[in-house]
C-alpha positions in Angstrom: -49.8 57.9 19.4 -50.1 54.3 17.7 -49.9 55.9 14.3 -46.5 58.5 15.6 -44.8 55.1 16.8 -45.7 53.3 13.8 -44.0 56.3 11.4 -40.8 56.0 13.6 -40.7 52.3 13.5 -41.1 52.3 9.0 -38.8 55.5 9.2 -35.9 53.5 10.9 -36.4 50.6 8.9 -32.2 50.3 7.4 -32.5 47.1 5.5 -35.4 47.9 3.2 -36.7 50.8 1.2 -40.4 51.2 2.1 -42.3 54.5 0.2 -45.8 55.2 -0.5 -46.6 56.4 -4.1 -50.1 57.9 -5.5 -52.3 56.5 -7.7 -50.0 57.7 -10.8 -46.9 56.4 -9.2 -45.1 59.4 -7.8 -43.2 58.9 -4.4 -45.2 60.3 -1.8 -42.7 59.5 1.3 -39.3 58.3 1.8 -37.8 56.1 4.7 -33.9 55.8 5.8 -33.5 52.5 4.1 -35.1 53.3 0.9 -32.5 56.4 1.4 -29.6 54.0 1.9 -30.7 51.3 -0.5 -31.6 53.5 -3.8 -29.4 56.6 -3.0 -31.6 59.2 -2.7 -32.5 61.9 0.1 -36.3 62.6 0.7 -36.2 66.0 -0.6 -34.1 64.5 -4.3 -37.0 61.9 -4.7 -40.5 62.9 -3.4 -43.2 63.7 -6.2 -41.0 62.3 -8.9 -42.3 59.1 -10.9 -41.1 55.3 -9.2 -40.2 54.6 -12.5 -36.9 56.5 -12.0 -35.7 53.3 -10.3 -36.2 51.2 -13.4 -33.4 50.0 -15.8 -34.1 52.2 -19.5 -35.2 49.0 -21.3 -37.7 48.3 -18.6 -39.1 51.5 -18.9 -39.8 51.7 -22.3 -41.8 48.2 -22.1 -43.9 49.8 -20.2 -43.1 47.6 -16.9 -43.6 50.5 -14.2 -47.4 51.3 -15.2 -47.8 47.5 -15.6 -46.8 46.7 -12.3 -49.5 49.1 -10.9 -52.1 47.6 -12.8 -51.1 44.4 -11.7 -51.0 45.5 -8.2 -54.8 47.3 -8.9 -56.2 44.2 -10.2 -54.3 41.4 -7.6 -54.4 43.5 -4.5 -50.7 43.5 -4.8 -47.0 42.4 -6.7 -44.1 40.6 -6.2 -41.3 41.0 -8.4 -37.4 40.4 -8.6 -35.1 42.0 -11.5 -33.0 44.8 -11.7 -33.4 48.2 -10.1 -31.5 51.6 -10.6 -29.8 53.8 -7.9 -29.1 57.3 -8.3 -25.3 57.0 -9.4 -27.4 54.6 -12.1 -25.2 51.4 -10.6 -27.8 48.7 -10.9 -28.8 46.3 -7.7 -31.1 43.3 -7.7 -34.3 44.1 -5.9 -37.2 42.1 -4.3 -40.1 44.6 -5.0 -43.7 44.2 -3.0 -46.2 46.5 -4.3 -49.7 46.6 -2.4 -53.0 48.8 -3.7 -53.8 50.9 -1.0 -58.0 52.1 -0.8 -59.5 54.0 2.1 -62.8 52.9 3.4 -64.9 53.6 0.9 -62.8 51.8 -1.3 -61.2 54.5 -3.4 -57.7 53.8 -4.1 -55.4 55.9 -2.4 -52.1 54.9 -3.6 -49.8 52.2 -3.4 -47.1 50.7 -0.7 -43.9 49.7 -2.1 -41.3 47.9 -0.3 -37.5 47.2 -1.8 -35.0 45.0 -0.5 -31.7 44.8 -2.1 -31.0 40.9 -2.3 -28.1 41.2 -4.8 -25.6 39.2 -2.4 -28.5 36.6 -1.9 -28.8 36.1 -5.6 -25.0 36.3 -6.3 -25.1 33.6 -3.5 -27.2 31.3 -5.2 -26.0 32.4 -9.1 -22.5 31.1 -7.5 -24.5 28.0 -5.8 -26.1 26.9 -8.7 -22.8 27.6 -10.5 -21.4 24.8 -8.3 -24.1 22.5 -8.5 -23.5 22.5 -12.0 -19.7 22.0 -11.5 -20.6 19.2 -9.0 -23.0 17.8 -11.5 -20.9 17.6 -14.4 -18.0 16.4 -12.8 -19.6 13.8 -11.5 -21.2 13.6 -14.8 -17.9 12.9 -16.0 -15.8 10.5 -13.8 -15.6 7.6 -15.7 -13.6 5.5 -12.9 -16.5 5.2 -10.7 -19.8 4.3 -11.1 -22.1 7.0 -8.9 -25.5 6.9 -9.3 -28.8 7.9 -7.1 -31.1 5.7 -5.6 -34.6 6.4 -4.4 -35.8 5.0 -1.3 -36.8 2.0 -2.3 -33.7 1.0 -4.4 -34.7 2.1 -7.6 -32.0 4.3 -9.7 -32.4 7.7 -9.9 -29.4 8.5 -11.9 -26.7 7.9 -13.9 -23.3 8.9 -14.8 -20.8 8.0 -17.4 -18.2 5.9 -15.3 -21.6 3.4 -14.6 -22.3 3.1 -18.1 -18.5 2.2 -19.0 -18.4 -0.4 -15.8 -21.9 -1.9 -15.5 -22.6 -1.6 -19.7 -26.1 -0.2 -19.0 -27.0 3.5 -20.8 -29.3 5.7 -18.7 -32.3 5.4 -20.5 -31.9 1.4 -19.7 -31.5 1.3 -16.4 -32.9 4.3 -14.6 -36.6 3.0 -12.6 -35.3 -0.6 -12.0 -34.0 -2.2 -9.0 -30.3 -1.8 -7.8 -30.6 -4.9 -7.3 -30.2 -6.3 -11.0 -26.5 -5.5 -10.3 -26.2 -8.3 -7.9 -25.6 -12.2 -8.3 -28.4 -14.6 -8.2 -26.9 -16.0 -4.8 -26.7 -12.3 -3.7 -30.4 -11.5 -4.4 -31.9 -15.2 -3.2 -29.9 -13.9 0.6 -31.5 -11.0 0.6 -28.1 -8.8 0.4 -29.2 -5.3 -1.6 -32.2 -5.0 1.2 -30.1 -5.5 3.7 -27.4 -2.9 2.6 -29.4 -0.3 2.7 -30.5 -1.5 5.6 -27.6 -1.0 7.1 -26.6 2.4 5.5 -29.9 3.8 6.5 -29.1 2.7 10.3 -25.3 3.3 10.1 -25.5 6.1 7.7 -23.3 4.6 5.0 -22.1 1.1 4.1 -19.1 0.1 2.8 -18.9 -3.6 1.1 -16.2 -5.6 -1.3 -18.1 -8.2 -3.5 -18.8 -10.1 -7.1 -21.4 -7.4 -9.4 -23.0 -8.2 -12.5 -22.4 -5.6 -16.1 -25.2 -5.8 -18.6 -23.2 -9.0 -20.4 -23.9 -11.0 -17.2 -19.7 -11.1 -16.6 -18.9 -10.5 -12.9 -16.4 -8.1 -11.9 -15.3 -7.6 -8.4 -16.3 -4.4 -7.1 -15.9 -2.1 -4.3 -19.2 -0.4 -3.1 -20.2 2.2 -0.6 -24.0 3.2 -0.5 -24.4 6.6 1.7 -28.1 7.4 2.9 -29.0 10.7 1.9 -31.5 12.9 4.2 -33.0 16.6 3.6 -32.9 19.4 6.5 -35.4 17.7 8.2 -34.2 14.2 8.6 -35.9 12.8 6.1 -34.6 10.3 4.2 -34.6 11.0 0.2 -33.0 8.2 -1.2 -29.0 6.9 -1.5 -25.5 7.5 -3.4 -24.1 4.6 -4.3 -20.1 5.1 -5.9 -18.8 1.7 -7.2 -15.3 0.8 -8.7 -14.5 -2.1 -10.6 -11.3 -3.5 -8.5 -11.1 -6.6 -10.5 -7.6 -5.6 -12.0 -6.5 -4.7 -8.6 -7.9 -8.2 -6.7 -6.0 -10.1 -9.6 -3.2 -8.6 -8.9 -3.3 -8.5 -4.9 -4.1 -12.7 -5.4 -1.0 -12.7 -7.8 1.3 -11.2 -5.5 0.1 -13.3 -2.8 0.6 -16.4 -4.5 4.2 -15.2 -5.2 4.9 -14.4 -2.2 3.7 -17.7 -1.3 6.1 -19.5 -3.4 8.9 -17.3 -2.8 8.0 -18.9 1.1 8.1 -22.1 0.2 11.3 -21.9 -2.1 12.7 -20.0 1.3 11.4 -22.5 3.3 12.8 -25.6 1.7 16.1 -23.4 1.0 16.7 -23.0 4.6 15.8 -27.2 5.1 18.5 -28.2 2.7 20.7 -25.6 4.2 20.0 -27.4 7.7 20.2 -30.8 6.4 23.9 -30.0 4.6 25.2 -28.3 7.8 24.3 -31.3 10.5 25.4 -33.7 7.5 28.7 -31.6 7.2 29.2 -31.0 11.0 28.1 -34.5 11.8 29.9 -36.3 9.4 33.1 -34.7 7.8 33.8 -32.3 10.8 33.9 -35.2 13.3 35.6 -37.6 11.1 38.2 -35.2 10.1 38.0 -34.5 13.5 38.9 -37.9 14.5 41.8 -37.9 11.5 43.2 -35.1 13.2 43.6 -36.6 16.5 45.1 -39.7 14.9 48.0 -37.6 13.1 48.6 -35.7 16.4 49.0 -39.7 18.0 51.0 -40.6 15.0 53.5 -37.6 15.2 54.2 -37.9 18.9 55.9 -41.7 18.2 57.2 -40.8 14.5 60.9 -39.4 14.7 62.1 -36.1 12.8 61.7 -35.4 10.4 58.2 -38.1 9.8 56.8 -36.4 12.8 57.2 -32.3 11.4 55.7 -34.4 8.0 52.7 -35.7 9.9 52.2 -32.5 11.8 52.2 -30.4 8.6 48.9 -32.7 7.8 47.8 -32.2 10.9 47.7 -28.4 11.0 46.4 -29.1 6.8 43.4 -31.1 8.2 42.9 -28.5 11.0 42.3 -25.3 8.8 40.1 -27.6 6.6 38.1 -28.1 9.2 38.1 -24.4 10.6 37.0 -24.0 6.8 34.1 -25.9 7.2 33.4 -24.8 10.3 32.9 -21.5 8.4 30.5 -23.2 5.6 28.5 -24.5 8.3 28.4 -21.1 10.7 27.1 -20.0 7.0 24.9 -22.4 6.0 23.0 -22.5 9.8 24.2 -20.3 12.2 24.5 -22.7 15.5 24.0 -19.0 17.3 20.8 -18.5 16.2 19.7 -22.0 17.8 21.5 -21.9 21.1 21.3 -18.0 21.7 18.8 -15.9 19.8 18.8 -13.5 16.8 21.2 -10.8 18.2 24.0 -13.3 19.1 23.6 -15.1 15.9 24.0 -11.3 14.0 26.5 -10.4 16.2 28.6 -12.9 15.7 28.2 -12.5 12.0 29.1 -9.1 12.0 31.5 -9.3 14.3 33.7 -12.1 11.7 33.0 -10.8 8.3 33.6 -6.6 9.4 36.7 -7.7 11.1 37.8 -9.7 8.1 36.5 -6.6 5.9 38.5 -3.7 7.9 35.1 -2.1 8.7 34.6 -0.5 12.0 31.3 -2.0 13.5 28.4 -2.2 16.1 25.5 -3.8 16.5 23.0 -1.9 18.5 20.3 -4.3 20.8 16.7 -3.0 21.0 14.9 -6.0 21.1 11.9 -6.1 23.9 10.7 -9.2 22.2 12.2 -12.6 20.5 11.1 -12.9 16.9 10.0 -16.4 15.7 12.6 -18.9 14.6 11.0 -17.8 11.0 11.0 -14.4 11.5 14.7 -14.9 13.2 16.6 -16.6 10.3 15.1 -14.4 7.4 16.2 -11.5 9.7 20.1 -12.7 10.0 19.6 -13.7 5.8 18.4 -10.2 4.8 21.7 -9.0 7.1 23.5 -11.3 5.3 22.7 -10.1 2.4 22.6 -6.3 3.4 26.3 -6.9 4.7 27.5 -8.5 1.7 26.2 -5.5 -0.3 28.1 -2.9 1.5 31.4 -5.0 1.4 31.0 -5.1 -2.6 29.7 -2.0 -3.7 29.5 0.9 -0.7 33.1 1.4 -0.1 32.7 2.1 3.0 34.7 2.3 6.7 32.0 1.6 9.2 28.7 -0.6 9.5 25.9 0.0 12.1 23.2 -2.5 12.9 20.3 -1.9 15.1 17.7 -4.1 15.9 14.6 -3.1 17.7 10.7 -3.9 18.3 8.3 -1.7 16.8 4.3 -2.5 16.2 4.5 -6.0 17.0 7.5 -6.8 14.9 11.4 -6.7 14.4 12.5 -3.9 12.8 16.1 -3.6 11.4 17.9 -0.8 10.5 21.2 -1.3 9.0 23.9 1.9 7.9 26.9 2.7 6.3 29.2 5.4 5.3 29.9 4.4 1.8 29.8 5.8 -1.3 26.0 6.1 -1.9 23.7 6.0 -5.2 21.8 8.8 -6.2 18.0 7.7 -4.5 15.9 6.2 -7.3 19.4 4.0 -8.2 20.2 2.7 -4.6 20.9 -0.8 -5.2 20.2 -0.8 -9.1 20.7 -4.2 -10.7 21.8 -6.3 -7.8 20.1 -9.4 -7.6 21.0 -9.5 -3.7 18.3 -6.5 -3.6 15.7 -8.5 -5.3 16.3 -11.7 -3.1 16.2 -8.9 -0.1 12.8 -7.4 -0.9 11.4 -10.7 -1.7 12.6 -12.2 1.7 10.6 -9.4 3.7 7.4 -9.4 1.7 7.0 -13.5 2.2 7.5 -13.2 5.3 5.0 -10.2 5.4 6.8 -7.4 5.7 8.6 -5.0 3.9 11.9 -3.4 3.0 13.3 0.2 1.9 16.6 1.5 0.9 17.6 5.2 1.0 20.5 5.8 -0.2 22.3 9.6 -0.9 25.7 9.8 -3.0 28.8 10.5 -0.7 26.9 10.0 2.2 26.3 6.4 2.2 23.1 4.0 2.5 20.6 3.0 5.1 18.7 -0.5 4.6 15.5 -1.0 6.8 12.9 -3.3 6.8 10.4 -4.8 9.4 8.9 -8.2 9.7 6.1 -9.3 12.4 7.1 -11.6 15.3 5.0 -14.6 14.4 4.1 -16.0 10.6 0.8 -13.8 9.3 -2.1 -16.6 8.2 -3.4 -15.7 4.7 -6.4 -14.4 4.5 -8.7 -16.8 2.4 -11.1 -14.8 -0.3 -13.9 -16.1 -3.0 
């Protein structure tokens, strides 16, 4: 009964061929994979030789009897390569082959078992394939430095982009310490343990610092060391990719420092500007003031026609001062002081769109008060924004909107003018450049989008209170 359940288990066996063969190697029985794997029905294969199923080449070296006698001397084979089915398409087959001897130890015949594994190997042909790909490419990257480290900090490997940044080949560098790459200062504080310290614990570590080439030059580098485990958690060593950012730091320092003087040239722009208006305001506009009321005293007692004389420098003085009323509402906005940002550019469009013929609005969004900082190189940038659209956008109407988004003021100001073709917007005019660098002192930033015929939009954003620089080595 064991032996009947036995023969119905190997006989409904799909996923591999298993056949019995005598001592010469004909097929002796025939199972439903073996029929589904090779081709074959039982009554087309039995008592013909197994080495039917072998490629032509591998027959005629013999391979077939070979495997027998290997199987006779070892107790059994194992064997991948090609096999044949009966349309003669090849498949790649995992082959067990196991001497078979009844109890008084005469051999009976031999067990095979087949499994076609041709996905599995195309699988890992295409695996490998990648690994290569992977390998080469990285290999070849010759902007980052990305190397293996064992688990002690040793290098493993090395590619090209860590020779062309650190200076050292391979075959002078792989075995020593990661820590060679590292300043004196960095090594006496313990930093390389300690970062992969923390990428074993966090899992990577990511770290902007001085690095040493070969030379002994520094260079400032960006770094992120990944730990690297097997299946079973195990930790087998680390990745380490490294850039040389040096280029990139000098120029982030360079721009900062220009901003910072563009700041200070802002910053002492808008203190004269100050000082002129409350000189001009405190000084000429009161004593022409004071001159005015005088001729108005002097007219009422003059007779015609010395009093029409007097008045006519009356009304002379009072237009010059409405004039520098003007200059000083220009130089320092007494809105901006007494009533916020959105009065102070309010009134401002209000007076030079009305004077322009441009149809106007000024939209209020505001949920918070900028800093008097951020306030006057808002209304200057609007300034500035405004005067561009009366000289070059030909347009009809203006629309400014101010609103608070992300902790700062953002401004958006539009017209229907003539436009510039997008890459053009603005193209040469200095007020542009005095625009852009306005924002990004103040830490912020500014865009213009402009599409011909349709006109131009102007945005930019600065934060509500000054930034503090950050402070680097």
């Amino acid at each position: 009964m064991d032996d009947d359940r036995f023969r119905l288990l190997v006989q409904g066996v799909l996923d591999y061929a298993i056949f019995m063969l005598d001592p010469e190697g004909h097929v002796m029985s025939w199972n439903a994979g073996a029929e589904r794997i090779k081709g074959y029905a039982a009554d087309e294969i039995i008592g013909r030789h197994f080495s039917v199923f072998y490629p032509a080449e591998d027959v005629a070296a013999g391979k077939p009897a070979r495997e027998l006698e290997i199987a006779v001397a070892d107790g059994r084979l194992e064997d991948e390569g090609w096999r044949l089915r009966q349309d003669g398409s090849r498949f790649w087959a995992n082959v067990v082959i196991t001497a078979l001897y009844d109890e008084q130890g005469e051999l009976r015949g031999f067990g095979k078992v087949t499994r076609d594994v041709t996905e599995r190997r195309a699988a890992e042909a295409a695996l490998r394939e990648s690994e290569e790909r992977f390998r080469l490419l990285v290999q070849s990257v010759q902007d980052y430095a990305i190397f293996m480290l064992d688990t002690g900090g040793h290098i493993a490997s090395w590619n090209t982009g860590a020779e062309r940044i650190k200076g050292y080949a391979a075959d002078e560098i792989i075995g020593r310490h990661f820590s060679v790459f590292y300043p004196a200062e960095d090594v006496a504080a313990g930093k390389p343990a300690r970062e992969l310290e923390i990428a074993v614990a966090d899992g990577r570590l990511e770290d902007e610092g001085w690095r040493l080439r070969q030379d002994g030059s520094r260079f400032w580098a960006n770094v992120v060391i990944t730990a690297l485990y097997d299946e079973h958690g195990r930790l087998h060593g680390f990745g380490k990719v490294t850039r040389d950012m040096t280029e990139r730091r000098n120029a982030e320092q360079a721009l900062r420092e220009r901003r910072r003087l563009v700041g200070h040239l802002v910053e002492a722009q808008e203190v004269e500007r100050r000082r002129i208006a409350w000189d001009v305001h405190d000084e000429s506009i009161q004593s022409m003031v004071a001159v005015g009321m005088r001729l108005q005293l002097l007219a009422a007692r003059l007779p015609d026609p010395h009093a029409s004389a007097v008045s006519g420098l009356d009304e002379s003085v009072s237009a010059a001062i409405a004039r520098l009323r003007g200059l000083v509402s220009r130089l320092r906005p007494p809105e901006l002081d007494r009533h916020g940002l959105v009065e102070a550019v309010s009134a401002y469009v209000d007076d030079v769109a009305g004077r322009w013929g441009l149809a106007h609005s000024v939209r209020d969004e505001l949920t918070a008060e900028p800093s008097p900082e951020a306030a006057i190189t808002v209304y200057r940038i609007c300034q500035e924004a405004l005067s561009n659209v009366h000289r070059h956008a030909q347009a009809t109407r203006i629309a400014v909107r101010l609103s608070t988004v992300d902790n700062g003021t953002l401004v958006r100001i539009t017209d229907d003018g003539a436009g510039t073709a997008g890459g053009d917007a603005g193209e040469g005019h200095f007020g542009l450049a005095e625009m852009h660098e306005r924002a990004e002192a103040a830490h912020g930033w500014l865009s213009v989008d402009s599409t011909p015929g349709e006109g131009t939009v102007v945005e930019f954003w600065l934060p509500l209170l000054p930034d503090v620089p950050e402070l680097e080595p």
